[in-house]
C-alpha positions as CSV (number, residue, x, y, z in Angstrom):
1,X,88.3,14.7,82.7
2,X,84.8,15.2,81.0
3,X,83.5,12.5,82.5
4,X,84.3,13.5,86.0
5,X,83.1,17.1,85.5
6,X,79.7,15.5,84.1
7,X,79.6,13.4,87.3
8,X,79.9,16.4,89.7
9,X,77.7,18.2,87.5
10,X,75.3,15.2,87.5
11,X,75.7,14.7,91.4
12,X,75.5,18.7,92.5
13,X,71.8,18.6,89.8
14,X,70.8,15.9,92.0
15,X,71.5,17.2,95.1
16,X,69.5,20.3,94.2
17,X,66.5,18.4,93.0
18,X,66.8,16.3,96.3
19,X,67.0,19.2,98.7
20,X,63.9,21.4,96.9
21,X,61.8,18.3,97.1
22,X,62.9,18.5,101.0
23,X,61.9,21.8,101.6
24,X,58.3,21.1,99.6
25,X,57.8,18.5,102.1
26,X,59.1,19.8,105.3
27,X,56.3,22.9,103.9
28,X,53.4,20.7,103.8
29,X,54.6,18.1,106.5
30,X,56.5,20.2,109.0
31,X,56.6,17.3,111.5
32,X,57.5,15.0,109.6
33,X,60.3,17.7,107.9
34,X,62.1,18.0,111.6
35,X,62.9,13.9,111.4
36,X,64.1,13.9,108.7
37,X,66.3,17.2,108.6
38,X,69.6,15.6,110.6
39,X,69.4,12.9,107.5
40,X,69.1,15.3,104.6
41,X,72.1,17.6,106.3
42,X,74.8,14.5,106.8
43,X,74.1,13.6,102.4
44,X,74.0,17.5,101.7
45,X,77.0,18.3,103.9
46,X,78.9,14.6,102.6
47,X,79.2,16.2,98.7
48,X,78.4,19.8,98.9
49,X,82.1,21.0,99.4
50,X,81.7,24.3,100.7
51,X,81.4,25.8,103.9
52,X,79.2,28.5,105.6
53,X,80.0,31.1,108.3
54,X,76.8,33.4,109.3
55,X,77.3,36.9,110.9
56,X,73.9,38.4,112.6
57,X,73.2,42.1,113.5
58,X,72.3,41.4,116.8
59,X,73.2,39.1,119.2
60,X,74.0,38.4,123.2
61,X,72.0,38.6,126.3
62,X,72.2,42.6,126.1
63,X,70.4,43.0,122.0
64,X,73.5,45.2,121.0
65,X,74.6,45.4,117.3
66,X,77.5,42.6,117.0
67,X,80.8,44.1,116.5
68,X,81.7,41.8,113.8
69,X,78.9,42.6,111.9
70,X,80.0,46.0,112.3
71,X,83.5,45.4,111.4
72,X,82.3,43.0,108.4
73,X,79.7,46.3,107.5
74,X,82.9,48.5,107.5
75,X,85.4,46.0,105.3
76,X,83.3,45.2,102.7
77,X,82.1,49.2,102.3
78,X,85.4,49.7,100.4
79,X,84.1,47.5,98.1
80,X,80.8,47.6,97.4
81,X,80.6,50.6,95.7
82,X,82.6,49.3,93.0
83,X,81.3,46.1,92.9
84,X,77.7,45.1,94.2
85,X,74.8,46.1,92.1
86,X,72.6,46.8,94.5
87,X,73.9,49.5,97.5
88,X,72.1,51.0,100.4
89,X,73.1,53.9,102.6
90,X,73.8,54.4,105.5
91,X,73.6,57.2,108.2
92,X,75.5,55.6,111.5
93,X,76.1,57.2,114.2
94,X,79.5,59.1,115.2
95,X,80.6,58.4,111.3
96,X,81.7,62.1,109.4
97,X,79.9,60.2,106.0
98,X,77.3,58.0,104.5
99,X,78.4,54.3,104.4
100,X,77.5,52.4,101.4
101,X,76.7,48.9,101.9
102,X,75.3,45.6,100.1
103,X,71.8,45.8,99.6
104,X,69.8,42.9,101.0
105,X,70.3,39.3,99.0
106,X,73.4,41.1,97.3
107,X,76.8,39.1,96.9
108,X,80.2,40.2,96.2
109,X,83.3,37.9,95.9
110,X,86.6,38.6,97.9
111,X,90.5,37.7,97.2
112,X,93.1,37.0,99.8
113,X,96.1,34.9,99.3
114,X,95.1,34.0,96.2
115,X,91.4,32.4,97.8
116,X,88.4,33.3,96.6
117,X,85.2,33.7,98.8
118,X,82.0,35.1,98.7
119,X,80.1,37.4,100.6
120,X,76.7,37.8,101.0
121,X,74.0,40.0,102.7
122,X,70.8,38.2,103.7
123,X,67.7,39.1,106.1
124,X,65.1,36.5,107.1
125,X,61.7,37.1,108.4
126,X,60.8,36.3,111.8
127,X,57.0,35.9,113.4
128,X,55.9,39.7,114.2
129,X,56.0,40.3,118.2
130,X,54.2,43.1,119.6
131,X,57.5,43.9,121.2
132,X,61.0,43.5,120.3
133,X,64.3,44.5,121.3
134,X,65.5,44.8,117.4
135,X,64.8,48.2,115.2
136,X,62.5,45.9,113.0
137,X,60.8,43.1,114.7
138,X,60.4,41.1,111.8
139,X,63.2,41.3,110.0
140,X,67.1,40.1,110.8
141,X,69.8,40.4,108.9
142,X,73.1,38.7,108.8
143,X,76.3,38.3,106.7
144,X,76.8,35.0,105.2
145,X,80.4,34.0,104.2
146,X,81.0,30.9,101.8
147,X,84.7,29.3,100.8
148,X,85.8,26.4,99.9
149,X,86.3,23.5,102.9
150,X,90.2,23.7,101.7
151,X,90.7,26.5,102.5
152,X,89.4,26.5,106.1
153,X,92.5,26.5,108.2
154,X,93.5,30.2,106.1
155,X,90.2,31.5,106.4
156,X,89.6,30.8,110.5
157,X,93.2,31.3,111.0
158,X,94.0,34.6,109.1
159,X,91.4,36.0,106.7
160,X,88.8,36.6,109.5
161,X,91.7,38.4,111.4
162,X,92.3,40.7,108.2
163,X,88.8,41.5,107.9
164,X,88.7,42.3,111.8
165,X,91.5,44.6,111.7
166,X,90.8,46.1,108.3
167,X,87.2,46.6,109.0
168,X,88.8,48.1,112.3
169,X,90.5,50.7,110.2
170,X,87.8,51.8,107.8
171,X,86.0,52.8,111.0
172,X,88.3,54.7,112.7
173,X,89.0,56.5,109.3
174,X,85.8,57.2,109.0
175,X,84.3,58.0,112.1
176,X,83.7,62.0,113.6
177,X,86.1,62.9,115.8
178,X,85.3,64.6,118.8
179,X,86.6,67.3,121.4
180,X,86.0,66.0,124.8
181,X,86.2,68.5,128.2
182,X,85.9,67.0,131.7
183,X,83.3,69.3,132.9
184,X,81.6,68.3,136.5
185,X,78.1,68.7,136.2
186,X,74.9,68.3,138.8
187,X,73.5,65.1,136.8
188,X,77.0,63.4,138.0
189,X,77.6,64.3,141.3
190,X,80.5,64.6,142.9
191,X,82.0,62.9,139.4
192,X,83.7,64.2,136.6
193,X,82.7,63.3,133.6
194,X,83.7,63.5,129.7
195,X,81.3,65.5,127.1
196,X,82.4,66.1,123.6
197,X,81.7,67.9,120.5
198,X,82.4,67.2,117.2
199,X,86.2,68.3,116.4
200,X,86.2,70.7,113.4
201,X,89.2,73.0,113.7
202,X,90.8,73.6,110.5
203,X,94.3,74.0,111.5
204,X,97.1,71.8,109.6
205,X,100.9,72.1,109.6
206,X,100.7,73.6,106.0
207,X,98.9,76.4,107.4
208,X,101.0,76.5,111.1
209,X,103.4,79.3,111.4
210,X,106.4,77.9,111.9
211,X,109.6,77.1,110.1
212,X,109.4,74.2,107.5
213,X,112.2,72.1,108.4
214,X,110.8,71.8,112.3
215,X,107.3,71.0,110.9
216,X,109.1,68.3,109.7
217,X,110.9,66.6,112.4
218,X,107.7,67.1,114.5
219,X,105.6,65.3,111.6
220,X,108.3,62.8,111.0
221,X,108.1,61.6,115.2
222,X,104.1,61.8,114.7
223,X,104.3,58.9,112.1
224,X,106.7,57.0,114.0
225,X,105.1,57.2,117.3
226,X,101.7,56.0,115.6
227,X,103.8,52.9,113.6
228,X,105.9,51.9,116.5
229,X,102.9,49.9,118.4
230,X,104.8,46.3,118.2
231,X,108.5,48.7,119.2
232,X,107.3,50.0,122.5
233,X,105.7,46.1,123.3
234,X,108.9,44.8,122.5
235,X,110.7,47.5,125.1
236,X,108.4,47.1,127.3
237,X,106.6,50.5,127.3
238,X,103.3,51.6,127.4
239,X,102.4,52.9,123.6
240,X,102.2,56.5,124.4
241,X,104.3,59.9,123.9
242,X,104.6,62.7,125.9
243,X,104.8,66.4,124.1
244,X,105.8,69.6,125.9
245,X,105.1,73.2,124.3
246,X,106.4,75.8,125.6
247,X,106.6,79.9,124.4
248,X,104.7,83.0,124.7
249,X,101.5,83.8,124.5
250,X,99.9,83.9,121.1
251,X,103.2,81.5,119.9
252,X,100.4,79.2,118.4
253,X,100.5,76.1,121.1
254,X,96.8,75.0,120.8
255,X,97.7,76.0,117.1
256,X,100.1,73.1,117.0
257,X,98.2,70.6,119.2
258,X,95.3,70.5,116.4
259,X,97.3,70.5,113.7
260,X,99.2,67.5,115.4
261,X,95.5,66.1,115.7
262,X,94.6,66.3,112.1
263,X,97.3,65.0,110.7
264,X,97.1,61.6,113.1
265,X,93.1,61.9,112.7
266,X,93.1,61.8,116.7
267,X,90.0,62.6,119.3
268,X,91.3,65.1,121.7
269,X,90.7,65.4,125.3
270,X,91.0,68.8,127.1
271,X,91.9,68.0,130.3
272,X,91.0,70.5,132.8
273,X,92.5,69.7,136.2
274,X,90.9,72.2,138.7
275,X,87.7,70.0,138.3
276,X,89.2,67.0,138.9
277,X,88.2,65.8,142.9
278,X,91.4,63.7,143.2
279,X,94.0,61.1,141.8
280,X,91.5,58.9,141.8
281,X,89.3,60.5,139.9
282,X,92.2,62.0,137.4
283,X,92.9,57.8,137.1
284,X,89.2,57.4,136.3
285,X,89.6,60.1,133.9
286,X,92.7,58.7,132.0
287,X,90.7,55.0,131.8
288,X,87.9,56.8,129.8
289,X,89.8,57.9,127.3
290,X,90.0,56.2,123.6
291,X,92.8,55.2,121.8
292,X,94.1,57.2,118.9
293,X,93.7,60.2,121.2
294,X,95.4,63.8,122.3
295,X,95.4,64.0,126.0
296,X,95.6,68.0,127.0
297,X,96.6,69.6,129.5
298,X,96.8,73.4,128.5
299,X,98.8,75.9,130.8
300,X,100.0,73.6,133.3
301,X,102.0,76.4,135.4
302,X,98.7,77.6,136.0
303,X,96.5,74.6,136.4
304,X,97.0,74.0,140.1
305,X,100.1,74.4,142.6
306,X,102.3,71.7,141.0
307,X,105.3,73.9,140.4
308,X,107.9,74.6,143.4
309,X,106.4,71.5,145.3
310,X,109.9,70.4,146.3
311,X,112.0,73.3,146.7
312,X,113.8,73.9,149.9
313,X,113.0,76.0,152.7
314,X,115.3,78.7,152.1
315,X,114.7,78.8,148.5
316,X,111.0,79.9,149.2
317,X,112.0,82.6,151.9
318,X,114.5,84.0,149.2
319,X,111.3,83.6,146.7
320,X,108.6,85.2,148.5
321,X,109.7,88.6,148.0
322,X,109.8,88.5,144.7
323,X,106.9,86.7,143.3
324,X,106.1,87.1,140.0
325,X,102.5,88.2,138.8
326,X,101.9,84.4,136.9
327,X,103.0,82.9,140.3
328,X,100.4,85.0,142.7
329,X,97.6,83.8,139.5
330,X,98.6,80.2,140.6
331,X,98.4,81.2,144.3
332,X,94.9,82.4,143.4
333,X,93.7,79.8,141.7
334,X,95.0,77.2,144.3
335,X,92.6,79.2,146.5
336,X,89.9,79.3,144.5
337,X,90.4,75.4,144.0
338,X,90.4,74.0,147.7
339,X,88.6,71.0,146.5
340,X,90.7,69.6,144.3
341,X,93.6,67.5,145.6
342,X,95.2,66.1,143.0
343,X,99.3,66.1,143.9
344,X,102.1,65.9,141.7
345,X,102.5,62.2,142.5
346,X,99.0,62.1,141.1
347,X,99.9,63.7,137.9
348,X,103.1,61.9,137.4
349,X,101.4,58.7,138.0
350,X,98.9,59.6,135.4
351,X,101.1,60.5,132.6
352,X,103.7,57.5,132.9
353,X,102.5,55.2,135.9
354,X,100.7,51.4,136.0
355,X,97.4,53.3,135.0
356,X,99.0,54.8,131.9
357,X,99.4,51.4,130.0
358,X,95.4,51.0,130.6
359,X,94.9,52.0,126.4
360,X,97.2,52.6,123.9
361,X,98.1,54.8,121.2
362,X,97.3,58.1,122.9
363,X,100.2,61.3,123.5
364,X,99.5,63.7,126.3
365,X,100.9,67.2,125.2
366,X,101.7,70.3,128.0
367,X,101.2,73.9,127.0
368,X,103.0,76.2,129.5
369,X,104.4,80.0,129.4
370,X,106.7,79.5,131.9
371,X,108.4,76.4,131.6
372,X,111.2,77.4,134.1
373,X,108.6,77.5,137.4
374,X,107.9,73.7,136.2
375,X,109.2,70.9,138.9
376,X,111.8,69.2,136.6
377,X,110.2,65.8,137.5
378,X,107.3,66.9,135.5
379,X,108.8,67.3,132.1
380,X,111.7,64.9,132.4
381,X,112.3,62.9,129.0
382,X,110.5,59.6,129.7
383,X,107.7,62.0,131.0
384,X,107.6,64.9,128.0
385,X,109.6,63.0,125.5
386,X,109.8,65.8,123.1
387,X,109.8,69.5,123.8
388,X,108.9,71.7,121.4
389,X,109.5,75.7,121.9
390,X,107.0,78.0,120.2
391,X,108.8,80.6,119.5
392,X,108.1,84.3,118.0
393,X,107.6,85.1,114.4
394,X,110.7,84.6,112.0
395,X,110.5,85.8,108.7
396,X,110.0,81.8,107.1
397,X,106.6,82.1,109.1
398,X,105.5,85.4,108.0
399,X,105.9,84.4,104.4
400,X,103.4,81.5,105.2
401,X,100.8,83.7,107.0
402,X,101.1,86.0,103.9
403,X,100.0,83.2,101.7
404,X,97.4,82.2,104.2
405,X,96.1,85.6,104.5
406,X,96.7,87.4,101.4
407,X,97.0,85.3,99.0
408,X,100.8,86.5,98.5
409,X,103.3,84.8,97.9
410,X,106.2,87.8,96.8
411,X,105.9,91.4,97.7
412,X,108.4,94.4,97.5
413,X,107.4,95.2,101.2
414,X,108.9,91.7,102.4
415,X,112.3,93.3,102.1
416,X,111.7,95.6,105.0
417,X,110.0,93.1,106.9
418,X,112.7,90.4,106.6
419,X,114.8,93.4,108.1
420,X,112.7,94.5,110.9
421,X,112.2,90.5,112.0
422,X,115.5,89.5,111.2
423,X,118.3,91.9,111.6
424,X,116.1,94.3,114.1
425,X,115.1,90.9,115.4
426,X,111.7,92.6,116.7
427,X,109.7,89.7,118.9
428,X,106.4,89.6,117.5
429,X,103.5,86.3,117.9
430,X,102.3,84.8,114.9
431,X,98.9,85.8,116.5
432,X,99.6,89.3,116.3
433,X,101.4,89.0,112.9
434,X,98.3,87.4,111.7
435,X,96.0,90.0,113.0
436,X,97.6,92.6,111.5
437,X,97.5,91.0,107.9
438,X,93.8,90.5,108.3
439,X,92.0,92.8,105.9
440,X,90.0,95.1,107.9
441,X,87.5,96.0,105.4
442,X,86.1,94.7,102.4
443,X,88.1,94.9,99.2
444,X,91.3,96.2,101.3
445,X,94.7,95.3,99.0
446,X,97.5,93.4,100.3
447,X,99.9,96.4,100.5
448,X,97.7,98.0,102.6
449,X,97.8,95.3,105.2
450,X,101.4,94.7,105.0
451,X,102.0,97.9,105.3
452,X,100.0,98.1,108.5
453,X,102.4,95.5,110.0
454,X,105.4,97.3,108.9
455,X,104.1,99.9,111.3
456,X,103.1,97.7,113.9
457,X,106.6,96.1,113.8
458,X,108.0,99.3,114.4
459,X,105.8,100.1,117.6
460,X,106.4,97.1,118.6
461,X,110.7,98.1,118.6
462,X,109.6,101.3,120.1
463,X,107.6,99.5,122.7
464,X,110.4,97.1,122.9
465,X,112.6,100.1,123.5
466,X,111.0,101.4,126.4
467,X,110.4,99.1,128.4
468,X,114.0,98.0,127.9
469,X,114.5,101.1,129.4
470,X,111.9,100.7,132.4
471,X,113.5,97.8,133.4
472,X,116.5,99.2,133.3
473,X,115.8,102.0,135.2
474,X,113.8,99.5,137.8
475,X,117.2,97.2,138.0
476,X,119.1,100.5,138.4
477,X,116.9,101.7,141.4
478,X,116.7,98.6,142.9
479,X,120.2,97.8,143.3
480,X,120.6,101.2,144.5
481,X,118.3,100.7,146.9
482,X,120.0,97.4,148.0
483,X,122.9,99.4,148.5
484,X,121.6,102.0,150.3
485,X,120.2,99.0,152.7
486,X,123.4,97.7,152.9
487,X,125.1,100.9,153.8
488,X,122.6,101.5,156.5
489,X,122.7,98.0,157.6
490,X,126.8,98.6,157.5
491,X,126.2,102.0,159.5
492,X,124.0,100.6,162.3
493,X,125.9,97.7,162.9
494,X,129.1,100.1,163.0
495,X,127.1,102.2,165.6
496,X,125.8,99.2,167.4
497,X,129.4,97.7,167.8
498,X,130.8,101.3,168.3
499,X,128.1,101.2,172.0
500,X,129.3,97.6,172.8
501,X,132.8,98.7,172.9
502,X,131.7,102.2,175.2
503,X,129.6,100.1,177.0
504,X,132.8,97.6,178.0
505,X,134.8,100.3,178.5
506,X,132.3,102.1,181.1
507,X,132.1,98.3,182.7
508,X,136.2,97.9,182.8
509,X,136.3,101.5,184.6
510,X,133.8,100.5,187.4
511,X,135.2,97.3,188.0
512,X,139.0,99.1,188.6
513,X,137.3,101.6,191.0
């Protein structure tokens, strides 16, 4: 065995003094060096029993950073802070954080099923150009991986796929997400396009008012939905989810939609459809749009005319008298909208047609006040696979906001709350709740603020009072006055038979004479 490690030891010494007396000569001869090259690589590549895989920066037709490289960049940053010597920073673009990365001629060794390779970042000089298409025209750099020729078939077959999709996921965990709004602009033309700003709104569900064990059935179908990518191939489904919130306003819907969005580290899109020219620019829209992303379209009811497009004729007659005020909004804004004709059809396509399996990974959520004037195709399950209804304030909420606000966790006062919310059952938002524990003034206690809702809980019965009363009153004089039209309907159609029977009569008697 000691002889046969001297011989390799004795052959690899030989090949190293054989191969720096080839680049001396291929220095001084450089003619002469290119003949002989193809010779010197079939003896070098005959014993030296590893093999070589380069990455470069930049590559292609087009001069764009290589996404491997990128991805390679990405894996091996998990690493290289614990393990290179040598580091460099990184600022890149649309990332929340610096990346740390191998510093130039730097190596790190990697493990995967039970293989050993090594990873190395290199540069080389190139001739200086008075113009270049690279940052620094005399400088490239590359990634150079080495392994062992036996293990070639695990490392083409499967490793480079791990550090693909692992790479992958350091960016996306990594990267700044960003609020994008389809705003139409004079630089597009007639198009609609998507601008974004960075995404930095703090809500979570351990700060969302709302009752603990239905955070947790909505959190528990987040983490399914974003595991469940090889489920919905197999069923044959595009990988999305649909999400409809519905309540009152000041419930906490947008609230909920980025809490939902921090906790899946999602983009969101805020999908404005009175801008949008038509289906085919609402398709153009949804193609656009990123994985791993919240599609949102907030107070649908009101978006455009989509509600009541298939209700009978009679329905509307019986309807048109009593339009509600949110219903003459959306008869406003339809107006005030003329150019836009995206349909229902449109929408419907958009959320689960043939266009919606262009991407993956994404959940479109609805925000309506009125989910009753929605045209049941629209939120059918399939469509809006979960509803959700935000609802007001119980007193499992309130105990949050007070933590969130105040800092309090147990108060005397809570009794009396718990009483007005729960056995007065007194409708209140979390909005308003919240506003009214906000300290008003510097240095203002706790009491004082719950002590101000107290009050405002009790206005708010008082309030709740009266116009329980108004409407009663209203119902009152309207079905009197319904009566009264049916009375005098009764009456003249009394009178007017009364004259069709005198008026026979009259007829009778002049026909006899």
């Amino acid at each position: 065995m000691a002889t046969m490690g001297q011989l390799w030891a004795n052959t690899g010494s030989a090949l190293a003094t054989l191969m720096f007396i080839y680049t001396i000569f291929k220095q001084w001869f450089p003619h002469f060096g290119d003949h002989l090259e193809p010779f010197f690589q079939r003896i070098f590549g005959r014993f030296y029993p590893y093999i070589q895989i380069t990455f470069h920066e930049y590559s292609g037709e087009h001069f764009k950073r290589s996404e491997a490289y990128l991805g390679i960049q990405s894996y091996l940053s998990k690493d290289s802070s614990s393990r290179a010597k040598k580091l460099k920073a990184n600022t890149i673009k649309g990332s929340k954080s610096l990346v740390l990365s191998m510093d130039d001629k730097e190596e790190i060794t990697d493990d995967f099923e039970g293989i050993t390779v090594w990873w190395q970042s290199k540069k080389e000089g190139s001739v200086r150009q008075s113009f270049s298409f690279y940052p620094a025209a005399d400088e490239k750099r590359y990634y150079m991986l080495r392994f062992h020729r036996r293990d070639r078939e695990v490392i083409l077959e499967r490793y480079l796929e791990h550090v693909m999709k692992e790479g992958k996921a350091v960016e996306l965990k990594n990267r700044e997400r960003k609020l994008y709004s389809n705003t139409p602009g004079q630089s597009h033309g007639n198009q609609t396009k998507w601008s974004h700003v960075t995404f930095e709104h703090p809500a979570t569900f351990d700060t969302l008012a709302m009752e603990d064990k239905k955070k947790e059935e909505i959190k528990s179908d987040l983490i399914k939905f974003s595991k469940s990518k090889d489920y919905y191939k197999k069923i044959g489904k595009a990988w999305k989810r649909g999400y409809l919130l519905f309540g009152p306003p000041g419930t906490g819907k947008s609230t909920m939609i980025a809490a939902m969005a921090n906790f899946l580290e999602y983009d969101v899109y805020d999908l404005e459809l009175t801008t949008v020219k038509d289906n085919t620019q609402l398709r153009r829209l949804l193609i656009e749009t990123s994985a791993k992303s919240i599609i949102v379209i907030e107070d649908i009811d009101c978006s455009l005319n989509l509600t009541g497009q298939r209700k009978k004729k009679e329905e509307e007659e019986e309807d048109r008298d009593e339009k509600s005020t949110i219903e003459k909004k959306m008869m406003k804004n339809e107006g005030e909208n003329k150019e836009s004709k995206v349909t229902l059809s449109g929408l419907l396509n958009f959320i689960d047609g043939l266009w919606s399996a262009c991407g993956g990974e994404r959940i479109i959520v609805f925000t309506t006040n009125f989910v009753d004037k929605l045209d049941p195709a629209l939120i059918r399950k399939g469509r809006m696979d979960k509803h959700i209804e935000m609802s007001y304030c119980g007193f499992e909420a309130f105990k949050l906001l007070a933590k969130n606000y105040l800092d309090v966790v147990e108060n005397e006062l809570f009794d009396e709350i718990q009483r007005l919310l729960e056995v007065e059952e007194i409708k209140m938002t979390p909005a308003d709740v919240g506003e009214n524990l906000l300290p008003k003034s510097e240095g203002e206690e706790a009491e004082t603020c719950l002590k101000r809702l107290i009050e405002a809980l009790k206005e708010e019965k008082e309030e709740a009072k009266r116009k329980a009363e108004e409407e009663a009153k209203q119902k009152k004089e309207e079905e009197e006055e319904k009566k009264r039209k049916k009375e005098k309907k009764a009456e003249a159609e009394a009178k007017e038979e009364e004259e069709k029977k005198k008026k026979k009569i009259e007829e009778n008697g002049e026909a006899e004479h």
